[in-house]
C-alpha positions in Angstrom: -12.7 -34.9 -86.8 -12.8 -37.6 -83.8 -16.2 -39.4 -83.0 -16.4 -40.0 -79.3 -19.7 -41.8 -77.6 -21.0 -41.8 -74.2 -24.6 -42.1 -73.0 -27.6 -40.3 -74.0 -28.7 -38.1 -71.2 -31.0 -35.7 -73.0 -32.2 -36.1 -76.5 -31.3 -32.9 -78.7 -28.7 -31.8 -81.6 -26.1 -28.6 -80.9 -23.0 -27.4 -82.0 -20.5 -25.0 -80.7 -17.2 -24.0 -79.2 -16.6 -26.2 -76.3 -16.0 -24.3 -72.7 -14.3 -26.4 -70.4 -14.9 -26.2 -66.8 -12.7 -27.4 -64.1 -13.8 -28.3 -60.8 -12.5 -25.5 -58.7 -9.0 -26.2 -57.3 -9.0 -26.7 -53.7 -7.2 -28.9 -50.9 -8.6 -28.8 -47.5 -6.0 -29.2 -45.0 -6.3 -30.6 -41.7 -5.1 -28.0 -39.2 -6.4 -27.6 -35.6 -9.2 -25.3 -35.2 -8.6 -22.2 -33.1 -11.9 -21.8 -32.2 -14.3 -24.7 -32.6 -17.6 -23.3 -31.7 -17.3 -20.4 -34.1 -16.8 -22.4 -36.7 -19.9 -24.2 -36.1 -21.9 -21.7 -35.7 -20.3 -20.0 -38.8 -21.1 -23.6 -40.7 -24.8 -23.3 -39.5 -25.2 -20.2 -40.6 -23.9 -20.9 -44.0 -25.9 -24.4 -43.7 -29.4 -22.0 -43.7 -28.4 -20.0 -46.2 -27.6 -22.4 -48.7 -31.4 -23.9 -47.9 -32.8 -20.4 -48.2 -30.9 -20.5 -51.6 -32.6 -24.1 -52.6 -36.1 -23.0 -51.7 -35.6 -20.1 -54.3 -33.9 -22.6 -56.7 -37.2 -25.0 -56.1 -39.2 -22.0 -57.4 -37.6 -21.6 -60.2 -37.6 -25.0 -61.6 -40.8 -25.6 -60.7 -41.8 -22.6 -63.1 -39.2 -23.4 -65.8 -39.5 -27.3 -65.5 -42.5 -28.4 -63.9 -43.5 -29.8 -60.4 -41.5 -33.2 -60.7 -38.1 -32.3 -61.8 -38.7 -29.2 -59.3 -38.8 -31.4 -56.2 -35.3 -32.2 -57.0 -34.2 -29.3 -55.0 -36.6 -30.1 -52.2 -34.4 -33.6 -51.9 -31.2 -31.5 -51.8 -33.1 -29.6 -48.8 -33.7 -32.7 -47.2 -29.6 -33.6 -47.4 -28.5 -30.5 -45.9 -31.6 -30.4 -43.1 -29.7 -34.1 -42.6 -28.9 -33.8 -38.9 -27.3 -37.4 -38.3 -24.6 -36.5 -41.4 -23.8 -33.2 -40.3 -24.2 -34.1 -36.8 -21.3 -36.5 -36.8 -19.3 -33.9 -38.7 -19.8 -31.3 -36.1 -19.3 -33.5 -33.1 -15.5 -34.3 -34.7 -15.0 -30.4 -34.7 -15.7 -30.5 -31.0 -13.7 -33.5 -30.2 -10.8 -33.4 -32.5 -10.6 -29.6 -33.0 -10.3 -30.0 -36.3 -11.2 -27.2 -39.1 -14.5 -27.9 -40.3 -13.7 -27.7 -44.1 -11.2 -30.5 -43.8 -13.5 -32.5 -41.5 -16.6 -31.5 -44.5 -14.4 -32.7 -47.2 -13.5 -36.0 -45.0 -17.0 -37.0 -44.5 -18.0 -36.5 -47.8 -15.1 -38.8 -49.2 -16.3 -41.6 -47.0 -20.0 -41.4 -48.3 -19.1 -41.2 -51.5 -17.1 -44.4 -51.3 -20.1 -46.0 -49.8 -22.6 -45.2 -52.5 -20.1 -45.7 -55.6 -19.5 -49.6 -54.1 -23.6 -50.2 -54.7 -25.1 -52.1 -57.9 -27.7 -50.1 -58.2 -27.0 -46.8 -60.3 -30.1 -44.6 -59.1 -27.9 -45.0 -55.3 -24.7 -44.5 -57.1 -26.2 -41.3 -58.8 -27.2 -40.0 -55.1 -24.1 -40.8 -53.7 -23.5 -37.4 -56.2 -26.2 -35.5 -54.8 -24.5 -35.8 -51.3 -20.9 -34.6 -52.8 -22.7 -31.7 -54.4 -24.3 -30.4 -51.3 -20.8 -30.9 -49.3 -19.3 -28.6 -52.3 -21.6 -26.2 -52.1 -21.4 -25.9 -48.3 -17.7 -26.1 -48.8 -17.1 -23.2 -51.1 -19.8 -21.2 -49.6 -17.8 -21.3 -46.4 -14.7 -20.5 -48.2 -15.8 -18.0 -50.1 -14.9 -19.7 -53.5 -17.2 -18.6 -56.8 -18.8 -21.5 -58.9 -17.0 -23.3 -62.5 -20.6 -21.7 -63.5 -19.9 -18.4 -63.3 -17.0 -18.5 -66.9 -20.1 -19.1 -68.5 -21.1 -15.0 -68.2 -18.3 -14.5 -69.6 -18.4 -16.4 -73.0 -20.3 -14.9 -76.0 -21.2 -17.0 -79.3 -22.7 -20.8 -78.8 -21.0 -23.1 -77.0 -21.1 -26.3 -75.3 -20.3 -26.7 -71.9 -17.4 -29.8 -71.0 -17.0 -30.8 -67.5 -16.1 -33.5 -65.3 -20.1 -33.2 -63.7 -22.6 -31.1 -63.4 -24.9 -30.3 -60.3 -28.9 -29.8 -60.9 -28.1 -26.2 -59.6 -25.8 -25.5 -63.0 -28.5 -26.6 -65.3 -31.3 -24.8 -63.5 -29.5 -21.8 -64.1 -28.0 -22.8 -67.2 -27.9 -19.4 -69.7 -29.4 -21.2 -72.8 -29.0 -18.0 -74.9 -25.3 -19.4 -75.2 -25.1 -22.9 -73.9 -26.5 -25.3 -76.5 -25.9 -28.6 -74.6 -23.4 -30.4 -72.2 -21.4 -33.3 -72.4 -19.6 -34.6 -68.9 -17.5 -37.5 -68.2 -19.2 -38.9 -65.0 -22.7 -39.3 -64.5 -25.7 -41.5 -65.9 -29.3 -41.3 -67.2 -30.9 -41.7 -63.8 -29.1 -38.4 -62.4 -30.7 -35.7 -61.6 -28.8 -33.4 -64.0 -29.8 -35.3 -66.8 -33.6 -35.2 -65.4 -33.3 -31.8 -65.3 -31.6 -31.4 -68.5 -34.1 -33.5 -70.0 -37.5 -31.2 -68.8 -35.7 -28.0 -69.8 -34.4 -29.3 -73.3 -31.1 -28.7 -72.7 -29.1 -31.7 -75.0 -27.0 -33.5 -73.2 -24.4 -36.6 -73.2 -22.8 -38.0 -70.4 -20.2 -40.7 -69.3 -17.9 -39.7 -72.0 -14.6 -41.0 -70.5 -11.6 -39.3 -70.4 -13.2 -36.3 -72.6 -11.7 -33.0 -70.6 -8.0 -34.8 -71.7 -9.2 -34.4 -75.1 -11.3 -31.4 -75.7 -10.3 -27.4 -75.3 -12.1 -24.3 -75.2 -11.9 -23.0 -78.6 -12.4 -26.6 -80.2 -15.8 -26.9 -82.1 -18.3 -29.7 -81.4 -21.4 -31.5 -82.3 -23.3 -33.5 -80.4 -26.6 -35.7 -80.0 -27.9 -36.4 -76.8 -30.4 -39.2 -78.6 -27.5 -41.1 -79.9 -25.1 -40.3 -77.0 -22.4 -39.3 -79.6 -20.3 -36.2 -80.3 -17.5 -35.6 -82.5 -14.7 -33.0 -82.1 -13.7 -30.7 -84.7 -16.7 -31.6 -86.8 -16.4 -31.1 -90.8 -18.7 -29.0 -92.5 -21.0 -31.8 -93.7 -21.9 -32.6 -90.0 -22.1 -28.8 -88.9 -24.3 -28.0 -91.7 -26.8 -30.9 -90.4 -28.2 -28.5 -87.7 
């Protein structure tokens, strides 16, 4: 049994067998673009569908969560409707003739960097928003599924373990299995947690270095109040829920 604590994101009690999921393995390469325009045009297209996609997600939450929370996804509209970002990335295509993947990843780096050196943690925390939109768009154009989609697969109660986790992953969280969440990055201003937090999902975050120490198949318990879990819990703490 190893007690572990992080910060409460969303107040609730679960147990289960932990699921681990990896951000999807992926290196974009810089190689010269063969044909520029198509890929830009390619980009755009995939660049409406993914806000076609977040309209429907908005629906959904607003039904499921309510109005506020909802109008994350309107935000995340707003990011990828963001003309002066994706601008500059599509004038480098032009100019450098660079593969727009590589030139995607590039950009998204560098504004990460810029909002993970500010104080404040509500900028820090959309500094993450802008990373998940560039993923999405990124494995949308490369065809790549999402860490989401092991969950289908699992049967039994379980708790999910990840690095991070995007407000589209909790709005379409399967709560029939997933009890809860626990991720290493992330704060109680994110909009995961808000998320988490209207839906009841139980969730701690920040928990350093936890996907080095848990593996699927290990049991958990945690509480999102506290901010605490413990791995490999002994029957006096299982038998508490």
């Amino acid at each position: 049994m190893k007690k572990r604590k992080g910060t409460g994101g969303a107040e609730g009690k679960a147990a289960g067998t932990i699921l681990v999921l990896n951000n999807l393995a992926f290196e974009a390469r810089a190689e010269k673009s063969e044909d520029a325009e198509y890929e830009i045009s390619r980009f755009e297209t995939v660049r409406k569908e993914y806000k076609e996609e977040l309209k429907q997600l908005y629906r959904e939450a607003e039904i499921s969560a309510g109005e506020e929370p909802a109008n994350i996804f309107l935000a995340y509209i707003e990011m990828v409707n963001d003309d002066a970002f994706f601008g500059k990335i599509i004038r480098r295509i032009q100019n450098e003739k660079l593969n727009l993947v590589y030139v995607l990843e590039e950009e998204k780096k560098a504004a990460a960097v810029i909002f993970q050196s500010m104080d404040d943690p509500y900028m820090r925390e959309r500094g993450t928003d802008i990373e998940n939109v560039c993923d999405a768009l990124i494995r949308k154009m490369e065809g790549l599924n999402s860490p989401m989609d092991e969950v289908s697969k699992t049967k039994g109660d379980i708790v999910i373990v990840a690095a991070d986790l995007t407000p589209e992953d909790i709005i379409r969280m399967d709560t029939t299995h997933v009890k809860g969440f626990v991720t290493e990055r992330g704060g109680n201003t994110s909009h995961t947690v808000i998320l988490a937090k209207a839906l009841g999902i139980p969730a701690v975050v920040g928990v350093k270095n936890i996907l080095e120490e848990a593996g699927s198949k290990t049991n958990i318990y945690m509480d999102g109040g506290e901010g605490t879990i413990i791995l490999e819990p002994d029957q006096e703490v299982s038998d508490i829920l």
